[in-house]
N, C-alpha and C positions, 0 to 999 in steps of 0.2 A: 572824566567820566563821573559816575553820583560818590557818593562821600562815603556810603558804608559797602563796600564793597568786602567778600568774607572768600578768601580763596579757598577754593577744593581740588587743587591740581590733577589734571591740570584742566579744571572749569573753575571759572569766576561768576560770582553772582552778586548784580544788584539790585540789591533788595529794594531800595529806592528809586527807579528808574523812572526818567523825565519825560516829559511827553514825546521831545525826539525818540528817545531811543524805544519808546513805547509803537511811536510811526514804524522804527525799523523793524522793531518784533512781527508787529503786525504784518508788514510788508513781508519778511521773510513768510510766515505763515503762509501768506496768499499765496505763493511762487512752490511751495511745496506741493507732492504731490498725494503725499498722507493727509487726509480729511479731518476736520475738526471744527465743525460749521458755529456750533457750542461758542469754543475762543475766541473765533474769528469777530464773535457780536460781541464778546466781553470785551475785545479791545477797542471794536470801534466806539464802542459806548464810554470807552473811557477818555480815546483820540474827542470824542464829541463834548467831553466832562460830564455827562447823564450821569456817570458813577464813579467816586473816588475814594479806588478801595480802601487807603492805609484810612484815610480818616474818616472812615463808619468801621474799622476793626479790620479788615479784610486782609490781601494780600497781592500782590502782582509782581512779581519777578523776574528776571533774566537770567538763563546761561549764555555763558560766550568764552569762548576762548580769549588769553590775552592779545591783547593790540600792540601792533608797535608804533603806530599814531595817537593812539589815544582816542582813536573817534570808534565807536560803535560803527560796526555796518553788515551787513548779511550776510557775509562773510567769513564773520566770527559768529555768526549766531549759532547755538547750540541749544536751545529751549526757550520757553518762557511760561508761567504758569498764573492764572488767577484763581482769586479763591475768596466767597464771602463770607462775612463774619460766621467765624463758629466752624467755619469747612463744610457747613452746609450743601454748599456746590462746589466745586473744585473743576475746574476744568485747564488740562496740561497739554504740551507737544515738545518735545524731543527728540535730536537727530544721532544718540546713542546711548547707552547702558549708562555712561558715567553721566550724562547732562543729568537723566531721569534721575538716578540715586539724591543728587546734590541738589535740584527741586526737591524729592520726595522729603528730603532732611530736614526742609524748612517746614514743609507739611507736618511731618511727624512729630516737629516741636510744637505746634499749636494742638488741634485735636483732630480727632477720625475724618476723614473725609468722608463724609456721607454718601453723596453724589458725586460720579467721579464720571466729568466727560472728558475723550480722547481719541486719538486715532488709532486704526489697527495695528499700526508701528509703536506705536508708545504702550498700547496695551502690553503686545508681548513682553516688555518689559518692567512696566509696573507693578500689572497684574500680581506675577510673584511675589514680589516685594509686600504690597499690601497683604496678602494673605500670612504673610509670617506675621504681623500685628493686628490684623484684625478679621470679622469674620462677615463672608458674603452674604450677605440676603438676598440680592436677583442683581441679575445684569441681562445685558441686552448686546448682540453683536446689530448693528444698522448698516444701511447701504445709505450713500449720500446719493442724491438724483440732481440734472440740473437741466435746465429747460433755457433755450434762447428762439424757440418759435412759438407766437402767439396761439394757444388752443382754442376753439369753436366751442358750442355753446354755452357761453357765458351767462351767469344772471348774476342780481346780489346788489348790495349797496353799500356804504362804510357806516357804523355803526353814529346814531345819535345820539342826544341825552339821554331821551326818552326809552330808549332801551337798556339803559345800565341795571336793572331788577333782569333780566334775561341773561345780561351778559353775567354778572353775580351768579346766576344757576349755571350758568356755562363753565363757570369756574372751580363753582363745586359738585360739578356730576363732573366733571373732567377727574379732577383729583381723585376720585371715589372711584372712576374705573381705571385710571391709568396711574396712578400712586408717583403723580408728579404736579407739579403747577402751584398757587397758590392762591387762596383766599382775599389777598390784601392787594389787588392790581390796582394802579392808578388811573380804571376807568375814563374819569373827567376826562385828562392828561392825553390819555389815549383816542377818543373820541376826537379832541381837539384836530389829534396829529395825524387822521386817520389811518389808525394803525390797526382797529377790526372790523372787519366786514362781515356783514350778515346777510341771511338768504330768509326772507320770506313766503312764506305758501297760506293764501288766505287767511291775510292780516297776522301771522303767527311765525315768529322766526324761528324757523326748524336747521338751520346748522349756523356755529359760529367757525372763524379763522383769523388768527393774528399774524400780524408780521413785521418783521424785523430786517434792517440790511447791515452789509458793511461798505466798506469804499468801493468795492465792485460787484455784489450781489445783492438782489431783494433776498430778501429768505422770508418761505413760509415756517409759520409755528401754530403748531397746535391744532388743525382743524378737527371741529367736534361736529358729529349729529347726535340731534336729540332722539334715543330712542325707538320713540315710537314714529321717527320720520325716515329709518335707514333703508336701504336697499331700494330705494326710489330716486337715484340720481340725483338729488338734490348736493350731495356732498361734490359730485364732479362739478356741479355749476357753479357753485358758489368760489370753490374751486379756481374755475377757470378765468371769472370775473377775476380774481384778488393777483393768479397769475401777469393776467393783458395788461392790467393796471403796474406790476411793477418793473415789467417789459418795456412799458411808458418810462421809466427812470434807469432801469438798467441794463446792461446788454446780456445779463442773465440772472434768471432764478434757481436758486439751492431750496433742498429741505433733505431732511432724513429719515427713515423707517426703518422698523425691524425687521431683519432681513427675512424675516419666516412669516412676513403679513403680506402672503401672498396676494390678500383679493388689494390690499390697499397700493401694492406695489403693479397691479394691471389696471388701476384706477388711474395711477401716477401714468405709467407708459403712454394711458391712452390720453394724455394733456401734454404729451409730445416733451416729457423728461426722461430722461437717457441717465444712465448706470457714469458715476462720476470716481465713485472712490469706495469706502468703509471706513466707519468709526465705531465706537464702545462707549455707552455707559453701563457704569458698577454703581453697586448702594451696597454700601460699608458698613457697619458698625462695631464698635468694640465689644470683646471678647468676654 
């Protein structure tokens, strides 16, 4: 197995885990039935090497039970948690009280997890935990949603060069009303991959949407309208277009919402996504 292995009996964790055993994490993740759509892109992103947490500072871990083979496999799995430079984000899943404590140890040896995505199983669990060292600012309980039939009317297109000064204001009116996302997206990068779609209304793109997958979901992120374009359908179309297109690639789409955004959650329904699971994010800070 990996070299630094630090027992918490009776959970074992390596801290340096290989891209197999990062496949298996993953894999168990998928096969659970507690929601974490968050992890599920941090690890395929890291199965893809797009990010490679120890060396930019970060963090990716395992629990597992000991083996009597030596080989990792789903079987022993008991958690797995990533986490970027600083604990900035932190996103975890664990299958008991002890897995989550002996993750959270590692956590608690770096600094506050700021952001902190998870499933409703793992919440109950950690939740407490954090709150004895540091203090809540907002959290959110979400519903996962997942969609496997094409919805009706579609519009929209994947985003060009020519529109990155749009998407830049998409990013920061996002931040400003949702107190998440960031400034510094790899546009270009994105554009290339086409990874955002935009909806235009009379030369003027009035809602943006990203998205991201794993080995078996498109996932949407993020959809924004601007403004002075809401409550005109435009968000369902754009929508639906970015849907149909990853139904092209996948035999389902995920995303997630607050579970008390009701019109966004009859918005969902009506693009023919169905109630999947629940998950949590917390924003942390110290005390």
């Amino acid at each position: 197995m990996a070299h630094d292995q630090v027992e918490l009996s009776p959970i074992l964790i390596l801290s340096a885990p290989s891209q197999r055993q990062i496949q298996v994490a993953a894999e168990w993740l998928a096969n659970q039935h507690h929601q974490n759509p968050d992890l599920e892109i941090a690890l395929h992103l890291i199965l893809q090497k797009q990010i490679v947490p120890h060396a930019q500072g970060g963090l990716v871990a395992i629990a597992y039970s000991e083996t009597t083979a030596g080989e990792l496999t789903q079987a022993h799995m008991q958690g797995v948690v990533v986490a970027k430079p600083g604990n900035i984000h932190v996103s975890i899943a664990s299958a008991n009280l002890t897995a989550t404590e002996a993750l959270l140890s590692l956590l608690l040896a770096r600094e506050c997890p700021h952001r902190l995505c998870t499933s409703e199983q793992t919440k109950a669990w950690i939740r407490p935990c954090l709150l004895q060292h540091y203090q809540l600012q907002r959290e959110y309980d979400q519903q996962v949603l997942f969609c496997t039939q094409p919805p009706d009317g579609a519009a929209g297109r994947w985003a060009v060069p020519q529109d990155k000064p749009t998407l830049q204001a998409y990013a920061a009116a996002y931040l400003a009303e949702r107190g998440s996302g960031s400034l510094d997206y790899p546009w270009e990068q994105w554009i290339q991959q086409q990874r955002v779609a935009v909806l235009e209304e009379r030369g003027q793109i009035v809602a943006v949407v990203r998205r991201a997958e794993t080995a078996h979901h498109g996932i949407v992120v993020a959809p924004f309208t601007f403004p002075p374009f809401r409550r005109q359908g435009f968000a369902r179309r754009l929508l639906a277009f970015l849907t149909q297109q990853l139904l092209q690639e996948f035999p389902a789409v995920k995303l997630w919402v607050d579970h008390d955004n009701t019109a966004a959650i009859a918005l969902y329904t009506s693009l023919n996504f169905q109630p999947l699971g629940a998950c949590y994010t917390g924003y942390y800070v110290n005390r």
